[in-house]
MARNULO-637212 format. One record per atom (N, C-alpha, C): residue number from 1; residue in three letters; atom name; x, y negated, z. Coordinates in nm, 4 decimals. Atoms other than C-alpha are relative to their C-alpha. Last residue first. Example, Ala and Ser with C-alpha at 12.3 -4.5 7.8 and 13.67 -1.06 7.14 Angstrom:
<rs>
- 2;SER;N;-0.0820;0.1190;-0.0060
- 2;SER;CA;1.3670;0.1060;0.7140
- 2;SER;C;-0.0770;-0.1090;0.0730
- 1;ALA;N;0.0890;0.1190;0.0000
- 1;ALA;CA;1.2300;0.4500;0.7800
- 1;ALA;C;0.0900;-0.1200;0.0000
</rs>
This chain:
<rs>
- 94;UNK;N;0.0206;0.1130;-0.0918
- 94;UNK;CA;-6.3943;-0.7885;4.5497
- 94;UNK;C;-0.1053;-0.0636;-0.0209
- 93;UNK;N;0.0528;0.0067;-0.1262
- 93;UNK;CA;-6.4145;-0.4539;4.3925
- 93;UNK;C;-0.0473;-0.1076;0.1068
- 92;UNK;N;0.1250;-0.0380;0.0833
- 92;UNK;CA;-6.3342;-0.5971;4.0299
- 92;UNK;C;-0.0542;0.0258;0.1751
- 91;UNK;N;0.0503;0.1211;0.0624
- 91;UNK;CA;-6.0164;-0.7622;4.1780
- 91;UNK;C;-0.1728;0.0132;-0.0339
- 90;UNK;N;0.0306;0.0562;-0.1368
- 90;UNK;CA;-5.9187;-0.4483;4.3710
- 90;UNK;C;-0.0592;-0.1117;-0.0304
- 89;UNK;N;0.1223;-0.0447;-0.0658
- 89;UNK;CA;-5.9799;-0.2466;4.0665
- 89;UNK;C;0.0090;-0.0906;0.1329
- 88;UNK;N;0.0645;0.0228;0.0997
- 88;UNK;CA;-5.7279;-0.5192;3.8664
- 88;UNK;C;-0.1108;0.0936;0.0878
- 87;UNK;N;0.0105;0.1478;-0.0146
- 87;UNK;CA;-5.4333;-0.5030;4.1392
- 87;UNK;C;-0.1814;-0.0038;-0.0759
- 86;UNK;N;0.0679;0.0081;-0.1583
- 86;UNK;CA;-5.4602;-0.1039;4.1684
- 86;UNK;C;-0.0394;-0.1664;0.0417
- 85;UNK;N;0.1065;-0.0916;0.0135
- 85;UNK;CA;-5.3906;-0.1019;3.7638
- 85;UNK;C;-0.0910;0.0022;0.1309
- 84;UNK;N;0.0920;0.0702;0.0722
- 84;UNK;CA;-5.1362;-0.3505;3.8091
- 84;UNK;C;-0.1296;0.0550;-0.0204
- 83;UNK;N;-0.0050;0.0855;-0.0923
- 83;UNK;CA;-4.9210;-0.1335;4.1147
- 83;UNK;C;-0.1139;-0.1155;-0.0788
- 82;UNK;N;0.1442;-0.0445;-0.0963
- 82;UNK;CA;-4.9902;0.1609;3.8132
- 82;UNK;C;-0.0083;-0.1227;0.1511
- 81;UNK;N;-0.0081;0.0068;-0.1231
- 81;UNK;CA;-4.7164;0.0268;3.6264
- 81;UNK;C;-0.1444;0.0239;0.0556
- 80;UNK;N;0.0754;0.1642;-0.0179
- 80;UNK;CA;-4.6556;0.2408;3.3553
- 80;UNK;C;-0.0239;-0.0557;0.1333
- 79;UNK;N;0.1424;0.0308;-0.0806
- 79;UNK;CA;-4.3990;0.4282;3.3297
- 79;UNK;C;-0.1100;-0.1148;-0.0240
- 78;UNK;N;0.0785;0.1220;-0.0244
- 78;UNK;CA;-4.1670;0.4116;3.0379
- 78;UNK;C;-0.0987;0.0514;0.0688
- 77;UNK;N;0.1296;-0.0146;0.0222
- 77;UNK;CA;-3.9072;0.7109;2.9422
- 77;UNK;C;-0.0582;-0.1246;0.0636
- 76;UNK;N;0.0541;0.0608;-0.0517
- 76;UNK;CA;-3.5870;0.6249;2.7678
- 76;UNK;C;-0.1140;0.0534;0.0600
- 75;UNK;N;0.0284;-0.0232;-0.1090
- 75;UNK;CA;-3.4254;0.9671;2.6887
- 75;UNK;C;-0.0319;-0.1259;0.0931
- 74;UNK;N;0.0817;-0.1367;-0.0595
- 74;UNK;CA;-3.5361;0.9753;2.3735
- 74;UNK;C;-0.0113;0.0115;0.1082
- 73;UNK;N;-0.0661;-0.1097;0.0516
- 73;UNK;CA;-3.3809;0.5880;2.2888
- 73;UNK;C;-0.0546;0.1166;0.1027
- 72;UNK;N;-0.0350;-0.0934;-0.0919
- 72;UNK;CA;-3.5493;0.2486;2.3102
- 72;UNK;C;0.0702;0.1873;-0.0693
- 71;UNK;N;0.1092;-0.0838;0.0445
- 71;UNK;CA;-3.4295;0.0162;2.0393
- 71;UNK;C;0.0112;0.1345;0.0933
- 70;UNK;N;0.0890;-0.0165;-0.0336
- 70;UNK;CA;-3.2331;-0.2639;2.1546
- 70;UNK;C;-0.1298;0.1022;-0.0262
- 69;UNK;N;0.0252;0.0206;-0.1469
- 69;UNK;CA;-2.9407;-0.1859;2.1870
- 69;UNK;C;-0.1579;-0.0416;0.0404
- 68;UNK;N;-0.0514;-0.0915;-0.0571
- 68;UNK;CA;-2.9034;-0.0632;1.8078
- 68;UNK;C;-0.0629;0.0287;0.1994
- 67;UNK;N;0.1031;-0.0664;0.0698
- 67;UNK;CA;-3.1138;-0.3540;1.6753
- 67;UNK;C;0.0051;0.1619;0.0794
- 66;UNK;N;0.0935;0.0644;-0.1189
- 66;UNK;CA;-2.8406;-0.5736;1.8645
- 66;UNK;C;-0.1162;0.1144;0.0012
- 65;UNK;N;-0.0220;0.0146;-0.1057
- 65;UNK;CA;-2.5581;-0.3644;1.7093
- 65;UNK;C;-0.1051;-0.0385;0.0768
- 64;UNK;N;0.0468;-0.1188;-0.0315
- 64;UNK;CA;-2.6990;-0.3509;1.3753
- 64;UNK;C;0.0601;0.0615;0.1633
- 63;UNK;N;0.1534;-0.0386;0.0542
- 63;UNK;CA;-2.7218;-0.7140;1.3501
- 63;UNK;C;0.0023;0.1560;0.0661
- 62;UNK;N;0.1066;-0.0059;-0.1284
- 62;UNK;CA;-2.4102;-0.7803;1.5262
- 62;UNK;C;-0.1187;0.0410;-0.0047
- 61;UNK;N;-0.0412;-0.0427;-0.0510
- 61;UNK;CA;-2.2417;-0.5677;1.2406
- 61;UNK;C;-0.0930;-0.0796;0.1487
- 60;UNK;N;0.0799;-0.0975;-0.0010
- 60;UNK;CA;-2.3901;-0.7754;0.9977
- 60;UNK;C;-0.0105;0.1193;0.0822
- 59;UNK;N;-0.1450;-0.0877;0.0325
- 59;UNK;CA;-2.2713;-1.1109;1.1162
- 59;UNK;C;-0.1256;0.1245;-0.0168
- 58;UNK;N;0.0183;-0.1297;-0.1199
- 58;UNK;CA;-2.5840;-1.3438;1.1473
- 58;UNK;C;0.1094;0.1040;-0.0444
- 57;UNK;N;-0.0846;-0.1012;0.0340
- 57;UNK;CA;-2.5357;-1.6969;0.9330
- 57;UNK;C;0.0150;0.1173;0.1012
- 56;UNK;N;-0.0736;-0.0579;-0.1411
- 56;UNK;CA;-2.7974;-1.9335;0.9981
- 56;UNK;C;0.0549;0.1244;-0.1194
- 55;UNK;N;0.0734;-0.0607;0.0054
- 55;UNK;CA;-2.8917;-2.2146;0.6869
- 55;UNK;C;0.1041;0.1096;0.1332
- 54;UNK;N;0.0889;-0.0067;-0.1044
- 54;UNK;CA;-2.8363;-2.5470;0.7426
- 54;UNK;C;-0.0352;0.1620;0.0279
- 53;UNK;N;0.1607;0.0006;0.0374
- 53;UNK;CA;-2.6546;-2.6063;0.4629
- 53;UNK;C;-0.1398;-0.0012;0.0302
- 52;UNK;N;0.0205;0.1553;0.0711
- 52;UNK;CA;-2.3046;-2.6705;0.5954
- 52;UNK;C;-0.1612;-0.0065;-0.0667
- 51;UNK;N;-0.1265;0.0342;0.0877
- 51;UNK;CA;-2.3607;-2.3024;0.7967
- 51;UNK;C;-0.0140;-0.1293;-0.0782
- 50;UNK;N;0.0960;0.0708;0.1062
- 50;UNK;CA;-2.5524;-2.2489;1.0912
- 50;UNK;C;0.1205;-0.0616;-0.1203
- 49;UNK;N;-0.0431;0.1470;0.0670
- 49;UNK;CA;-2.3853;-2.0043;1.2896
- 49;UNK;C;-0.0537;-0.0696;-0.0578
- 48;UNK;N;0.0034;0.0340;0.1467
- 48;UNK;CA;-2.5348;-1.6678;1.4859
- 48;UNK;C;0.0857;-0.1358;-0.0241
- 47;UNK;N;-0.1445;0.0632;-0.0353
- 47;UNK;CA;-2.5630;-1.5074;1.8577
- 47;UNK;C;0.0350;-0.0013;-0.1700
- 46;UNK;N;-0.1081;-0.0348;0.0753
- 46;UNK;CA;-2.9600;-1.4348;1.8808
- 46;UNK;C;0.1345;-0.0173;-0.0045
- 45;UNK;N;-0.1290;0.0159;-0.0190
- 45;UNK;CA;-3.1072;-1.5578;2.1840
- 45;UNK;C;0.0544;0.1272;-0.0674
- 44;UNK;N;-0.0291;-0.1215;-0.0114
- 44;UNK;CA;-3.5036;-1.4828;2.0398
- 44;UNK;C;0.1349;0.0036;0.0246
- 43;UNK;N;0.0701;-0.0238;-0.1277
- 43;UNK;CA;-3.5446;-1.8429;2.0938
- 43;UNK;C;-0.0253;0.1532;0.0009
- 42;UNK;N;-0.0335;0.0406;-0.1376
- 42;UNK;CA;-3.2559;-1.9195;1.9332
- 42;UNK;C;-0.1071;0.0398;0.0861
- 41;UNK;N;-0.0939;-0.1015;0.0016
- 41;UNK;CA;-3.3148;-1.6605;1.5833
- 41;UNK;C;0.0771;-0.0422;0.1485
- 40;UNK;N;0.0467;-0.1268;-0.0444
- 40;UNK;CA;-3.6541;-1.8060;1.5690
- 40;UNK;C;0.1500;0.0718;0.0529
- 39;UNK;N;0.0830;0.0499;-0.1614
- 39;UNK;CA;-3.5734;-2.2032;1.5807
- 39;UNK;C;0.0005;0.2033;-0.0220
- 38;UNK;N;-0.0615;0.0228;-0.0855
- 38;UNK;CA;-3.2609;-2.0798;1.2848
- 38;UNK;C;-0.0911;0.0026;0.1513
- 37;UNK;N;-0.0820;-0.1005;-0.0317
- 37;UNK;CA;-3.5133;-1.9070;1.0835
- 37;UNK;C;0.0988;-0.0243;0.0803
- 36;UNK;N;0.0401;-0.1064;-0.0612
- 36;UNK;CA;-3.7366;-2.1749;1.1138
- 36;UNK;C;0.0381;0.1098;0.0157
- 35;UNK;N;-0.0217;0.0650;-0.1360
- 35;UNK;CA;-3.4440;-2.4401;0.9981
- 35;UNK;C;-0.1186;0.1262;0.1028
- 34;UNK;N;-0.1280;0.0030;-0.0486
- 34;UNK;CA;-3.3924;-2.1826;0.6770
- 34;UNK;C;-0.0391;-0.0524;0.1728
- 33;UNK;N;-0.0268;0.0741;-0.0048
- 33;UNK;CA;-3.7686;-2.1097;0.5767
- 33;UNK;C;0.1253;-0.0445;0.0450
- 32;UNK;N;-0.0350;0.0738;0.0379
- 32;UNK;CA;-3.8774;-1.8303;0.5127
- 32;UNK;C;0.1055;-0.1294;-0.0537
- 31;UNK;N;0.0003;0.1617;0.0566
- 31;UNK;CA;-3.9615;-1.7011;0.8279
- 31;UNK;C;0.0662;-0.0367;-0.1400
- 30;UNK;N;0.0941;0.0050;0.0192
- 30;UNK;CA;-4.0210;-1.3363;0.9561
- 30;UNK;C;-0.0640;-0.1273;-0.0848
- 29;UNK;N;0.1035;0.1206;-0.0760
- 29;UNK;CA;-3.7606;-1.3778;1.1684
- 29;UNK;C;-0.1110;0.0530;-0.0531
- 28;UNK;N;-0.0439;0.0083;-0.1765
- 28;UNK;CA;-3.5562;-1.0165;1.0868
- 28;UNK;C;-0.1005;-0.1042;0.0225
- 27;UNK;N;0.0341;-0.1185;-0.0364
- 27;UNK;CA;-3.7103;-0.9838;0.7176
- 27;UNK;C;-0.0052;-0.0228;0.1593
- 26;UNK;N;0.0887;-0.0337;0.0147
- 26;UNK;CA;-3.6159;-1.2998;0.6259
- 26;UNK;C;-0.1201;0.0873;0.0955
- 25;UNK;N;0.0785;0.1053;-0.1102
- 25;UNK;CA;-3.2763;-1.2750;0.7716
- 25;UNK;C;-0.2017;-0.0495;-0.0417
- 24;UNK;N;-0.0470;-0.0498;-0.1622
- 24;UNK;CA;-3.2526;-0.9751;0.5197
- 24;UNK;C;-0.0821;-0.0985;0.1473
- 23;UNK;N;0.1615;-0.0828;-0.0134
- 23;UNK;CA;-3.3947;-1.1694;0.2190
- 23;UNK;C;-0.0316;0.0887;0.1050
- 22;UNK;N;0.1174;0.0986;-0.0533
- 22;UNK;CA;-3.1347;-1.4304;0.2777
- 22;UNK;C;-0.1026;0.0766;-0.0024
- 21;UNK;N;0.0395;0.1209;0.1005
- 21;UNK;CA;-2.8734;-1.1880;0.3106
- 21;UNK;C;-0.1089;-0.0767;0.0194
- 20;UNK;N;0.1224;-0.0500;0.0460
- 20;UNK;CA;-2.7218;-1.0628;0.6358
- 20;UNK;C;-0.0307;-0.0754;-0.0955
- 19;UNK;N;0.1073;0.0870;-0.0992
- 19;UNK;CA;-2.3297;-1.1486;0.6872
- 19;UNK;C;-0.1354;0.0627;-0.0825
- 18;UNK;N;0.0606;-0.0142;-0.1400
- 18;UNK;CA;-2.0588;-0.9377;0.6204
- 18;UNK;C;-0.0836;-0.0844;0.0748
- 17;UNK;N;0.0139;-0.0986;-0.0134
- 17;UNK;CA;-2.0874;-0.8436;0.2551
- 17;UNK;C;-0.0338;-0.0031;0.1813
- 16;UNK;N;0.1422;-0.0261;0.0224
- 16;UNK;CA;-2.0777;-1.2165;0.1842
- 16;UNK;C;-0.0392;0.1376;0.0513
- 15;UNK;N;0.1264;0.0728;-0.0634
- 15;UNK;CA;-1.7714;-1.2427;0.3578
- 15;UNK;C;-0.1493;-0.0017;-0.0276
- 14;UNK;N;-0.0017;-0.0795;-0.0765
- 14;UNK;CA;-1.5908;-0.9292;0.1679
- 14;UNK;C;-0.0929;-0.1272;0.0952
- 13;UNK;N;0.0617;-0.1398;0.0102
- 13;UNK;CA;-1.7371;-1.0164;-0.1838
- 13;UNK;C;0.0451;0.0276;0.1846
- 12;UNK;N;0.1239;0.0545;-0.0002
- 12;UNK;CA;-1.6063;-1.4189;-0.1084
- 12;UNK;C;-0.0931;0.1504;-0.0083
- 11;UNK;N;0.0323;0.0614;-0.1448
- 11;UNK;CA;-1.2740;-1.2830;-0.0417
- 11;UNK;C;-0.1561;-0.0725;0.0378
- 10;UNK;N;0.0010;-0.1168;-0.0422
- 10;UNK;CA;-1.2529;-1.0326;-0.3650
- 10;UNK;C;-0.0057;-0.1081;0.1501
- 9;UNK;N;0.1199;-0.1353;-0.0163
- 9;UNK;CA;-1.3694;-1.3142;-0.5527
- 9;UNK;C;-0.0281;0.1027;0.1292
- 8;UNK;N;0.0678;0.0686;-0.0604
- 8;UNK;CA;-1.0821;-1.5898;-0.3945
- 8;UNK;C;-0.1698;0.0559;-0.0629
- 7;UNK;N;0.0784;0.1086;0.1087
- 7;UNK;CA;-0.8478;-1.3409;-0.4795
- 7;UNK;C;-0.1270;-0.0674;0.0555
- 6;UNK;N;0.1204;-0.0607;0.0426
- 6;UNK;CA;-0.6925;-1.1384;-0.1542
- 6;UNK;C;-0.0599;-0.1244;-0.1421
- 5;UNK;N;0.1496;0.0551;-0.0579
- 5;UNK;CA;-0.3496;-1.1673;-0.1081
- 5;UNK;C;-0.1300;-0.0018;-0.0750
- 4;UNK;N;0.0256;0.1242;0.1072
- 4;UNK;CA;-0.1128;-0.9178;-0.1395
- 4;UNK;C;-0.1156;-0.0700;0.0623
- 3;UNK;N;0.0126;0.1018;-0.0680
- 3;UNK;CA;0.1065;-0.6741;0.0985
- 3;UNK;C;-0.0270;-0.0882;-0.1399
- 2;UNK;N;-0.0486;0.1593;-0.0158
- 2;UNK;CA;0.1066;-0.3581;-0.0948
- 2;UNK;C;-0.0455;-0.0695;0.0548
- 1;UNK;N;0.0848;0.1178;0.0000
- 1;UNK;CA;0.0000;0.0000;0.0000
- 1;UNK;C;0.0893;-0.1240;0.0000
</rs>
């Protein structure tokens, strides 16, 4: 392997590659719109950039990282709270 530098293609193919595209971020907010894709991606404390254009830049790797952590897994299980359930007949009883 040689020591060269990268052409200003082959450097724009590996940045573009690592951020989500616009139809991607899309997808994730739900928005459109660049500045509403930024308000969604703070108040869901995303960790992103806004680039000279306004528009947010999400690494792709955090993407599937967050998506990762957050998605329960087999051996999640979920009670419910039954302490709400006893709140709500005591309410009705009263």
């Amino acid at each position: 392997m040689t020591d060269r530098l990268l052409t200003s293609e082959e450097l724009h193919r590996l940045t573009d590659d690592a951020y989500l595209t616009a139809s991607e971020l899309h997808a994730l907010t739900g928005r459109k719109q660049r500045p509403a894709q930024v308000q969604w991606l703070r108040d869901n404390r995303w960790r992103f950039a806004v680039d000279a254009d306004g528009g947010a830049r999400v690494l792709r790797d955090y993407w599937r990282r967050k998506l990762l952590d957050d998605a329960p897994t087999m051996q999640t299980r979920i009670e419910p709270d039954f302490g709400a359930v006893r709140e709500l007949r005591a309410k009705r009883v009263a």
